[in-house]
Backbone as JSON, one array per atom type, in Angstrom:
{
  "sequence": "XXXXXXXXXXXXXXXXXXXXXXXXXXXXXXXXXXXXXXXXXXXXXXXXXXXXXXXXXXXXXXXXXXXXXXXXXXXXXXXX",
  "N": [[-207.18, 74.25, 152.05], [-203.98, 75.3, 152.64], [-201.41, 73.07, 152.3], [-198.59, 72.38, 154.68], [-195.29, 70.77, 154.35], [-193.04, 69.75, 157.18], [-190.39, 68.82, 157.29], [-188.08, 67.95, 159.38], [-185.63, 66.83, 161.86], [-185.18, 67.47, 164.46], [-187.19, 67.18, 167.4], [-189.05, 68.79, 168.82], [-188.33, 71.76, 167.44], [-189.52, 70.87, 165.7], [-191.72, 70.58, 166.12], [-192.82, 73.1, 166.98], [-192.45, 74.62, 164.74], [-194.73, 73.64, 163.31], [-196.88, 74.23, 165.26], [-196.55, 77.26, 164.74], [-197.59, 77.43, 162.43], [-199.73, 76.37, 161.81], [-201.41, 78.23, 163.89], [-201.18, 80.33, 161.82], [-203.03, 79.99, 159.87], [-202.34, 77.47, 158.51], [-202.21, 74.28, 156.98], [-199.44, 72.14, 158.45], [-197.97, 69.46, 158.08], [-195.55, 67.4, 160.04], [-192.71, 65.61, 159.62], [-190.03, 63.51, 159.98], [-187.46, 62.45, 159.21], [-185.63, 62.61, 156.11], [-186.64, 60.16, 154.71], [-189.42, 59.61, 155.79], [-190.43, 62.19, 154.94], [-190.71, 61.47, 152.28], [-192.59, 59.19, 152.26], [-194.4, 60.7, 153.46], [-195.22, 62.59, 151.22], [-196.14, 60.57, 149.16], [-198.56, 60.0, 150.21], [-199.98, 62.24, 150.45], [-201.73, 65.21, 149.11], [-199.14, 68.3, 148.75], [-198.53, 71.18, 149.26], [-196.24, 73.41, 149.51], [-193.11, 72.41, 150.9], [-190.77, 72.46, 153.96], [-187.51, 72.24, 154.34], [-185.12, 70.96, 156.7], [-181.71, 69.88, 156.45], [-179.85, 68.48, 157.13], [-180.33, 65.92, 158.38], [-181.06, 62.27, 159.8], [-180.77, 59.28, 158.08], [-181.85, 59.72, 155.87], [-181.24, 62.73, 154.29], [-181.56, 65.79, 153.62], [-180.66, 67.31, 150.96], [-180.77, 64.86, 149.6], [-183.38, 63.97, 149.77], [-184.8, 66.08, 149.16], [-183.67, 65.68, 145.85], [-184.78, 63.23, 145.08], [-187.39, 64.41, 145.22], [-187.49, 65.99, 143.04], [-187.59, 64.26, 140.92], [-189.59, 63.52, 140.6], [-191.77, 65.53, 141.19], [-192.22, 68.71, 140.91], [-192.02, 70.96, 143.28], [-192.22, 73.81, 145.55], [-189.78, 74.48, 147.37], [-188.59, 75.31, 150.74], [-185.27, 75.12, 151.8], [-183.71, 74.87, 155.33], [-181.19, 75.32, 157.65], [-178.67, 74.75, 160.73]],
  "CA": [[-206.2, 74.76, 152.99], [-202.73, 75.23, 152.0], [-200.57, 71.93, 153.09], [-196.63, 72.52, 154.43], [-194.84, 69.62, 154.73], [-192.01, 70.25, 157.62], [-189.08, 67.87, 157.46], [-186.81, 68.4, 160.62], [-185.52, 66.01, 162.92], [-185.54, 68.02, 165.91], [-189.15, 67.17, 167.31], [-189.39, 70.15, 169.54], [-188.5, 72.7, 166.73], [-190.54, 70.41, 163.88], [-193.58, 70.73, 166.38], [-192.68, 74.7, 166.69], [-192.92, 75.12, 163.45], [-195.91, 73.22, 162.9], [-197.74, 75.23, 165.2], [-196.92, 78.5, 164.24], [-197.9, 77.61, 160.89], [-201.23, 76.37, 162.58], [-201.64, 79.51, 164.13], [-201.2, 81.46, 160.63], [-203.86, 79.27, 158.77], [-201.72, 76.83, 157.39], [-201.74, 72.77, 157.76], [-198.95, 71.26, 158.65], [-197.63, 67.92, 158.35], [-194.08, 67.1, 160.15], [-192.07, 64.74, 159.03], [-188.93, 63.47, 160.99], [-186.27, 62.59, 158.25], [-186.41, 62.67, 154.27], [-187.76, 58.96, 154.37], [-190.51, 60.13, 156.56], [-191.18, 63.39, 154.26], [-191.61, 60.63, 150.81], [-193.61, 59.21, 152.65], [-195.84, 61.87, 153.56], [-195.48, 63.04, 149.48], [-197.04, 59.65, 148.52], [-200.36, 59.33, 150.28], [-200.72, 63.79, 150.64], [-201.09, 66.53, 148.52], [-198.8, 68.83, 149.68], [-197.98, 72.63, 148.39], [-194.74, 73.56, 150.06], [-192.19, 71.7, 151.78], [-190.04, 73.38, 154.6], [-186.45, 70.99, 154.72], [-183.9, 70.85, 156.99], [-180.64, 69.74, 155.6], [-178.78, 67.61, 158.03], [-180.89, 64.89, 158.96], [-181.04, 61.15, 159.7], [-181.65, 57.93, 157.48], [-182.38, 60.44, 154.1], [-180.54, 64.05, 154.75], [-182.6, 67.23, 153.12], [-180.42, 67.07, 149.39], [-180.82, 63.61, 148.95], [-184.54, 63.88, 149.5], [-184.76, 67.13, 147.54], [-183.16, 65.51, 144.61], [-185.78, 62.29, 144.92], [-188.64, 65.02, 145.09], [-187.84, 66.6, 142.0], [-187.27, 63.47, 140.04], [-191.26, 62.85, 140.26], [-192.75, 66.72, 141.44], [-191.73, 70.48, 141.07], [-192.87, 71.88, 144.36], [-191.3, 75.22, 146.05], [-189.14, 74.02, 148.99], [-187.89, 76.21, 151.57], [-184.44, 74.52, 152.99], [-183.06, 75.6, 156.38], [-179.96, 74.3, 157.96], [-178.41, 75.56, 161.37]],
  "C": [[-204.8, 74.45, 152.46], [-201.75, 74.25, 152.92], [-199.35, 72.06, 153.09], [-196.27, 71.31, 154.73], [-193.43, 70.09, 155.44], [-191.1, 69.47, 157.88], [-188.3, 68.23, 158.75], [-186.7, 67.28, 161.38], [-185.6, 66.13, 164.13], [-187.04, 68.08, 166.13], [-189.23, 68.13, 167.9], [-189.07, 71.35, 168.3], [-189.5, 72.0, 165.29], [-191.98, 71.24, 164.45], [-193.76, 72.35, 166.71], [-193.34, 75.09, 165.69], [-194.3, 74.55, 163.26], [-197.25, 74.02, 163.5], [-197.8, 76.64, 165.08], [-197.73, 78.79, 162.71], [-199.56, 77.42, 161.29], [-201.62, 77.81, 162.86], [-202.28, 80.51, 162.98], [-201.96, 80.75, 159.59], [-203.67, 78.13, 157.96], [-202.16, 75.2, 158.18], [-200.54, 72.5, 157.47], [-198.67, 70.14, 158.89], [-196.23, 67.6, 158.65], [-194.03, 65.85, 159.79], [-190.55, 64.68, 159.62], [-187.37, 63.28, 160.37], [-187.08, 62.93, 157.1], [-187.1, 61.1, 154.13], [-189.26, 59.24, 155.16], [-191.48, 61.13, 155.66], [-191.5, 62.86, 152.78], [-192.27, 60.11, 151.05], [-194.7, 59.67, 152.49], [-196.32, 62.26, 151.64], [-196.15, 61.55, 148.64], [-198.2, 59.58, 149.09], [-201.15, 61.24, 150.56], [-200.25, 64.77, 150.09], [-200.24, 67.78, 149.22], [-198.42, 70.12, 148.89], [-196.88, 73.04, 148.52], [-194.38, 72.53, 151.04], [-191.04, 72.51, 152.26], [-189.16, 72.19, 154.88], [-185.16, 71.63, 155.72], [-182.7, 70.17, 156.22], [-180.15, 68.66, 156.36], [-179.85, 66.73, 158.99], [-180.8, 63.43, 158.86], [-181.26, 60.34, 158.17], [-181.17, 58.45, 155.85], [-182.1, 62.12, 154.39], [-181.4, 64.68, 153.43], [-181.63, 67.66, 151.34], [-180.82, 65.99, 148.99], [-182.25, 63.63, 148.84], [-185.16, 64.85, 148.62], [-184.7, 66.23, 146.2], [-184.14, 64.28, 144.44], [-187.22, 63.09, 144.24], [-189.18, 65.66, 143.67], [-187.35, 65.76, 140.93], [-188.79, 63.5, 139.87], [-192.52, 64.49, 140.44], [-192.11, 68.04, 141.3], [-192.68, 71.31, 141.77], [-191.84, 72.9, 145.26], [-191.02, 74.34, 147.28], [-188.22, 75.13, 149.58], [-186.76, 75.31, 152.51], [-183.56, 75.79, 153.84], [-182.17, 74.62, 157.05], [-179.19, 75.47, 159.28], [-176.81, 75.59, 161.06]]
}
């Protein structure tokens, strides 16, 4: 099954997204900042990652730029 990993801080639109992606076959795994979403990238394979930008703790470049020190995986960032 194809694994998204959804970074957002907003829990009502993380858990949106998570289940529409449910819905459309996909697993999702939210994730609440970018320390939350290295996390998740150390103990689960993951295929895409959907980032917000403007978040707590570890904001959606800074964790980008961690991600692709150690993986080259397609990330979809969104930012309102």
């Amino acid at each position: 099954m194809f694994k998204i990993l959804v970074a957002e801080d907003d829990a009502e639109l993380r858990q949106l997204f998570c289940r529409v992606l449910t819905r459309h076959g996909f697993q999702p795994i939210g994730a609440a900042d970018g320390v939350e979403a290295l996390q998740v990238l150390e103990r689960d394979y993951i295929d895409l990652i959907v980032s917000d930008i403007m978040m707590p703790q570890l904001d959606g470049f800074s964790a980008i730029m961690r991600i692709r020190e150690k993986q080259n995986l397609p990330i979809l960032v969104m930012s309102a």
